[in-house]
C-alpha positions as CSV (number, residue, x, y, z in Angstrom):
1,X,56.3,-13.2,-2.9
2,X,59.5,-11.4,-2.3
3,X,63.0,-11.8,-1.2
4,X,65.8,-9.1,-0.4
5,X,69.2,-9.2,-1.5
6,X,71.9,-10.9,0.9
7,X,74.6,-8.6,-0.8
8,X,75.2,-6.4,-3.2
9,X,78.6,-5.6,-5.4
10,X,78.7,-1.7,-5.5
11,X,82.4,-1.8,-7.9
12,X,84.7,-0.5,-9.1
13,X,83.8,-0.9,-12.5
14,X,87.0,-2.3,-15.0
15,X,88.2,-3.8,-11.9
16,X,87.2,-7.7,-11.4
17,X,83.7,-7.2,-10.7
18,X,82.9,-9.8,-13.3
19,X,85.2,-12.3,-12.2
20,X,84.0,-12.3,-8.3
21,X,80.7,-12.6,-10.0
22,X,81.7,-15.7,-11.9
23,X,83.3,-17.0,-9.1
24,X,80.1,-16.3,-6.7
25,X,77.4,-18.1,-9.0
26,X,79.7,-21.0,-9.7
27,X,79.1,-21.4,-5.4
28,X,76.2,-23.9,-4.7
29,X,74.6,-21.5,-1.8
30,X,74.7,-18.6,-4.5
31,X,72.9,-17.0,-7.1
32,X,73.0,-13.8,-9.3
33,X,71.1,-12.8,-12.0
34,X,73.6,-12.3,-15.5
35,X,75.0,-8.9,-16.2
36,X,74.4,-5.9,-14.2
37,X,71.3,-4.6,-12.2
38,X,70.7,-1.2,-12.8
39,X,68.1,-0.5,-10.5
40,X,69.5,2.1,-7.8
41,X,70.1,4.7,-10.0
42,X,68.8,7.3,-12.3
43,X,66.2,7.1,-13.5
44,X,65.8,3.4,-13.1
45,X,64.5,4.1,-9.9
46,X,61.9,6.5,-10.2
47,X,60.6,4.1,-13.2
48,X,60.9,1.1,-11.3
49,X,58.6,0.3,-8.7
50,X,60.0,-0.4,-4.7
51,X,59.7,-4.3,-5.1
52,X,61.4,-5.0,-8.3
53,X,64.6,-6.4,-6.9
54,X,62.6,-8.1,-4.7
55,X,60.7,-10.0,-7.1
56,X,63.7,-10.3,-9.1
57,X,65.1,-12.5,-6.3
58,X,62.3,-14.2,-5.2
59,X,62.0,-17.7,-6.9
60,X,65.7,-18.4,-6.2
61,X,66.1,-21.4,-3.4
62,X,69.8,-20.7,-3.1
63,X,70.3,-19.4,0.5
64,X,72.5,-16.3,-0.3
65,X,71.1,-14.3,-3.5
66,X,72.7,-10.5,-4.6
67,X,72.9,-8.5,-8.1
68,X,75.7,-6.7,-9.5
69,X,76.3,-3.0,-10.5
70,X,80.1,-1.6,-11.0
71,X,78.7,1.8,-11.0
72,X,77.3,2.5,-8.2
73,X,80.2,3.5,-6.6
74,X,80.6,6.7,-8.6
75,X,77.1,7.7,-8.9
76,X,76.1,9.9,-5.7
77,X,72.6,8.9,-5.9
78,X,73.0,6.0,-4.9
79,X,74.7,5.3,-1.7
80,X,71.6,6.8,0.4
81,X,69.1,4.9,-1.5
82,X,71.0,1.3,-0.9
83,X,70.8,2.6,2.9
84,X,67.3,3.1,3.4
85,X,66.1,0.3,1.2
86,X,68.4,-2.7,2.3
87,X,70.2,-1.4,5.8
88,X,70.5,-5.0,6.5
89,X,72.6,-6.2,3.4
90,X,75.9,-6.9,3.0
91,X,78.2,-5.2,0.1
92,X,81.2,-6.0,-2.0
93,X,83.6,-3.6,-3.8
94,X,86.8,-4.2,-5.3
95,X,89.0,-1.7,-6.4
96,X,91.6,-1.0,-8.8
97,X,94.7,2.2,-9.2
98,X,91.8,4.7,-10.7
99,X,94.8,5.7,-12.8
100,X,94.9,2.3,-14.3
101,X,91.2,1.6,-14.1
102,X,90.5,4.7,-15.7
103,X,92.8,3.5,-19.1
104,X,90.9,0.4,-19.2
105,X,87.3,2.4,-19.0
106,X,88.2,4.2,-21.6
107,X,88.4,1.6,-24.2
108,X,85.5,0.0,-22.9
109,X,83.8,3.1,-23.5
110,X,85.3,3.1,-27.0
111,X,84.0,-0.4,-27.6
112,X,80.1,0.2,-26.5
113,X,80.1,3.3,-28.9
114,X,80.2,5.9,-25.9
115,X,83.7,7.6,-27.0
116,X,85.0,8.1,-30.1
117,X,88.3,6.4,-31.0
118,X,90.6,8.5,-29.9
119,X,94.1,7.8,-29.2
120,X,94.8,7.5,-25.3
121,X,96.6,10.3,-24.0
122,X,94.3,13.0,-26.5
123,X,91.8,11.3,-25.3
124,X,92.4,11.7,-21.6
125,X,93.3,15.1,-22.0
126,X,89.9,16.1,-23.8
127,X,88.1,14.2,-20.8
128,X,90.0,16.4,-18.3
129,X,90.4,19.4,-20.0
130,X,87.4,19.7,-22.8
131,X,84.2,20.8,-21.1
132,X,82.6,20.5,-24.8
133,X,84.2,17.0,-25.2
134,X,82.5,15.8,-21.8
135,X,78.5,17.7,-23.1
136,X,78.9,15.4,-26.8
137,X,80.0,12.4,-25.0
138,X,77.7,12.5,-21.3
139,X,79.2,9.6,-20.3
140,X,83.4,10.4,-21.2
141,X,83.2,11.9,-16.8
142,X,82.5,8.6,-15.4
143,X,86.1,7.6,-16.5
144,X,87.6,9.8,-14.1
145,X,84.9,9.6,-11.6
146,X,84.5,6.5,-11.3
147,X,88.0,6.4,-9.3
148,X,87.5,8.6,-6.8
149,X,86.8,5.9,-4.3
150,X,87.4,7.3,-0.7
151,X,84.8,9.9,-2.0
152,X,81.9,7.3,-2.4
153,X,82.8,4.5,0.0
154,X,82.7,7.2,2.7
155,X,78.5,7.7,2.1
156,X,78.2,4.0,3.5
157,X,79.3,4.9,6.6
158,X,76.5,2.5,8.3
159,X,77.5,-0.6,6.5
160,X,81.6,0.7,7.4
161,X,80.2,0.9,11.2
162,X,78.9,-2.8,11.3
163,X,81.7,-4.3,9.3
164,X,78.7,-5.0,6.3
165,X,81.0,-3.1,4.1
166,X,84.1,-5.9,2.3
167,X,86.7,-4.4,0.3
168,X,89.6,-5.9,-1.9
169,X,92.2,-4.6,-4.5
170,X,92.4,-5.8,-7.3
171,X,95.9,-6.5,-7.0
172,X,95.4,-8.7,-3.8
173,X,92.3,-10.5,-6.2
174,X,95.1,-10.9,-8.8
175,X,98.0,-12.5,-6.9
176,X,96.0,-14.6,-4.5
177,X,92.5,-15.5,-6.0
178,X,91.7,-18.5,-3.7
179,X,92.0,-16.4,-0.6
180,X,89.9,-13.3,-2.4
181,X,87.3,-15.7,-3.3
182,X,87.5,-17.3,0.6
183,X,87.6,-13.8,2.2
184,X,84.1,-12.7,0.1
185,X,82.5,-16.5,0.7
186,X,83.4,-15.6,4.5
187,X,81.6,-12.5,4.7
188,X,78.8,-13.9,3.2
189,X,78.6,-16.4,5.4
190,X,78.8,-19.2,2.7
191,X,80.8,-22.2,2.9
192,X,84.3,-21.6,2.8
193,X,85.3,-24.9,1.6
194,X,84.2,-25.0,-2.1
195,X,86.5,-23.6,-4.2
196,X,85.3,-21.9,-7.8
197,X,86.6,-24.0,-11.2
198,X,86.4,-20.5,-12.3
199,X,90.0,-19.2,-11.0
200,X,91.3,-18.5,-14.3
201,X,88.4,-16.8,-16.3
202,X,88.9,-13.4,-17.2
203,X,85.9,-12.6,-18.4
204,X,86.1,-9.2,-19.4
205,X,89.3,-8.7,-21.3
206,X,90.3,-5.3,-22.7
207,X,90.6,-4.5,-26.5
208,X,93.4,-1.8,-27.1
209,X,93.8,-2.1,-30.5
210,X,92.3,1.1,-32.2
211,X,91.3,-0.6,-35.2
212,X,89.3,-3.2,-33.9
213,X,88.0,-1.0,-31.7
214,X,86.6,0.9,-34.3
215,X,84.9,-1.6,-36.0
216,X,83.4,-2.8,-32.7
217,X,82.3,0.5,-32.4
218,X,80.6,1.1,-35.6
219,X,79.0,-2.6,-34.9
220,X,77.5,-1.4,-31.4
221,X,75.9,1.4,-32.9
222,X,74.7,-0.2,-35.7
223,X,72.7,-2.9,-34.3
224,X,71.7,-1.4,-30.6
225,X,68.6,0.6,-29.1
226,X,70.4,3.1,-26.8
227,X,68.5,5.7,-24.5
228,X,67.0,9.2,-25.9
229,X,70.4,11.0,-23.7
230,X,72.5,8.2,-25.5
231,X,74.0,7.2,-22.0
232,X,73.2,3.5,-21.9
233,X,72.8,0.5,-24.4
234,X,69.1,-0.6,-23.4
235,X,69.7,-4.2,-26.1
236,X,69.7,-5.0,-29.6
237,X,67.7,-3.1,-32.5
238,X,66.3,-6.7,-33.1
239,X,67.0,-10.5,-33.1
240,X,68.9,-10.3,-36.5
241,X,70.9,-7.4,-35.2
242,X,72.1,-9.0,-32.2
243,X,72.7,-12.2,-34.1
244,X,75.4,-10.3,-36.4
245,X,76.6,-8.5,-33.2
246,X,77.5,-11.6,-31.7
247,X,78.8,-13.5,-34.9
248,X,81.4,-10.2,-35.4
249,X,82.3,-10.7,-31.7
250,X,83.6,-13.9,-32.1
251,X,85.4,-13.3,-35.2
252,X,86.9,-10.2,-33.4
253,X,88.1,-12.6,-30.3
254,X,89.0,-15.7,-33.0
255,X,90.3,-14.1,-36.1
256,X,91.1,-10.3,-35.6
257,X,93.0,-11.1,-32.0
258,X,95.6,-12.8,-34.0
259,X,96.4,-10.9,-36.8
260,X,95.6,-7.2,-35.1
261,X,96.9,-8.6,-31.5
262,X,96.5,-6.0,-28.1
263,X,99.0,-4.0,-26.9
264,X,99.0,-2.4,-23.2
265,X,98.9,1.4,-24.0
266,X,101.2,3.6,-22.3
267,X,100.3,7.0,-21.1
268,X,102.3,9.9,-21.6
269,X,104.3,11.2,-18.5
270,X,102.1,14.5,-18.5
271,X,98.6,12.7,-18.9
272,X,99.8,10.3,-16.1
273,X,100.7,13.1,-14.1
274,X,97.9,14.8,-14.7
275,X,95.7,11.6,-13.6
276,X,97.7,11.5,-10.2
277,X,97.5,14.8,-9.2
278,X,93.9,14.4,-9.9
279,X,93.6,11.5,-7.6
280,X,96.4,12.4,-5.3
281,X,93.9,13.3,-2.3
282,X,91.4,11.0,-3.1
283,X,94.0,7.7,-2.9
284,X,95.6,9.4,0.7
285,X,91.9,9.2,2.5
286,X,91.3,5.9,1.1
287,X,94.6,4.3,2.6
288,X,93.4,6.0,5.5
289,X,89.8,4.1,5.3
290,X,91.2,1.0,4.5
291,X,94.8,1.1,6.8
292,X,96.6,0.3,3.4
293,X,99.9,1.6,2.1
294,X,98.7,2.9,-1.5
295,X,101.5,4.9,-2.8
296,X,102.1,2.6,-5.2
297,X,99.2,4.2,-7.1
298,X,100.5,7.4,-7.5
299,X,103.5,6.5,-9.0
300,X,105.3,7.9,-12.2
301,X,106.5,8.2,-15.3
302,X,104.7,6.8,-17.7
303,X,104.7,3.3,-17.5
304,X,102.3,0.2,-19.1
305,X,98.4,0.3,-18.1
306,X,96.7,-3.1,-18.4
């Protein structure tokens, strides 16, 4: 028994991909599995045999079903493989300034014990200029590449020809919510009607404080099982482990919040500068793609990056 995927949300990572998904499962046609699905890319899908996500779908009765994966709009592998396997699908991305995305990444990064806690704009600067930074931390590229949207959304050229292809800023998602959540339930063909209780979750919220970062740090790679390349967090060390993960989490979000509260970094005028000539190209082709006036994102001096 098997069933394909209706859609599929290819990104942007650190950009509201977790809140259309909230707002999709709380739909009565529609159903996603919780967290990401990482099975288009390396090497999940040489490991993984051609009918997982089918089977992964399958017992659902909902009448639209998809799975989630932020990253796969950065990684080149995988545009051609969505293609030949599910032609037919619809996708999803929603997109963010990659200047502003990329700030937010970062302490993400920080958090799940990828990067080490480094202030911002040293941090940025080792990404983009630190070639031995980039080999001891694999993962520190995917904060810049990750942005360079036009560059990726142009390999789905098929899905772009048959309108299968739906794309929204974040800033549109952010102002008007109830007519992002419409627009997606429309090309989904779902029932346009039903409007999510879910409007005002923000699901995942940034931590910028460096100390608590730290700690979260130190927490995440104390009580997880990551990969032999150290790339990915493949679950806790064991039930006790992710029991005290989880119990520090919620003292960090109940406690810590208060006393050590967040505030929006602010990146230097010649990392920010940096960061837009890096994008510069990248963000003109896109507001070609998508007939959108997006000078806004390149922008500066320095100015707050939530």
């Amino acid at each position: 028994m098997s069933r394909k995927p209706d859609f599929l949300v290819i990104g942007a990572q650190k950009s509201a991909s977790t809140f259309l998904q909230v707002c999709l499962t709380d739909h009565p046609e529609i159903w996603m599995p919780r967290g990401e699905t990482a099975y288009f890319e390396d090497p999940d899908y040489a490991q993984l045999d051609a009918g997982y996500l089918d089977r992964l779908l399958a017992p659902r009765a909902e009448r639209l079903v998809g799975v989630k994966r932020p990253n796969w709009i950065g990684l080149p592998e995988v545009p051609a493989r969505i293609c030949h396997d599910y032609p037919d699908t619809r996708l999803i991305a929603v997109l963010r300034n990659p200047i502003d995305r990329a700030v937010s990444a970062y302490y993400h990064y920080i958090r799940g014990g990828f990067l080490p806690a480094l202030d911002l704009n040293e941090g940025m600067l080792r990404i983009l200029d630190d070639e031995g930074f980039r080999q001891r931390h694999p993962r520190s590229p995917e904060i810049t590449e990750f942005g360079m949207y036009h560059r990726y959304l142009s390999m789905y050229e098929a899905f772009w020809a048959r309108g299968a292809l739906l794309v929204l800023l974040h800033e549109d998602v952010s102002k008007a919510p109830e007519e992002s959540v419409r627009t997606i339930y429309r090309h989904l063909g779902a029932d346009e009607g039903h409007m999510p209780t879910t409007l005002a979750a923000r699901p995942q919220a940034v931590v910028y404080h460096l100390g608590r970062l730290r700690a979260l740090r130190r927490m995440a790679l104390a009580t997880s099982r990551f990969d032999p390349t150290r790339t990915r967090r493949i679950g806790p060390k064991n039930r006790l482990a992710e029991a005290a993960f989880a119990a520090y989490w919620r003292f960090d979000k109940t406690i810590l919040a208060k006393v050590m509260p967040n505030r929006r970094p602010v990146l230097s005028d010649e990392v920010r500068g940096r960061l837009v000539d890096h994008y510069r190209e990248d963000i003109a082709g896109l507001g070609e793609m998508l007939e959108r006036d997006l000078s806004a994102w390149t922008r500066y001096p320095a100015r707050a990056a939530g």
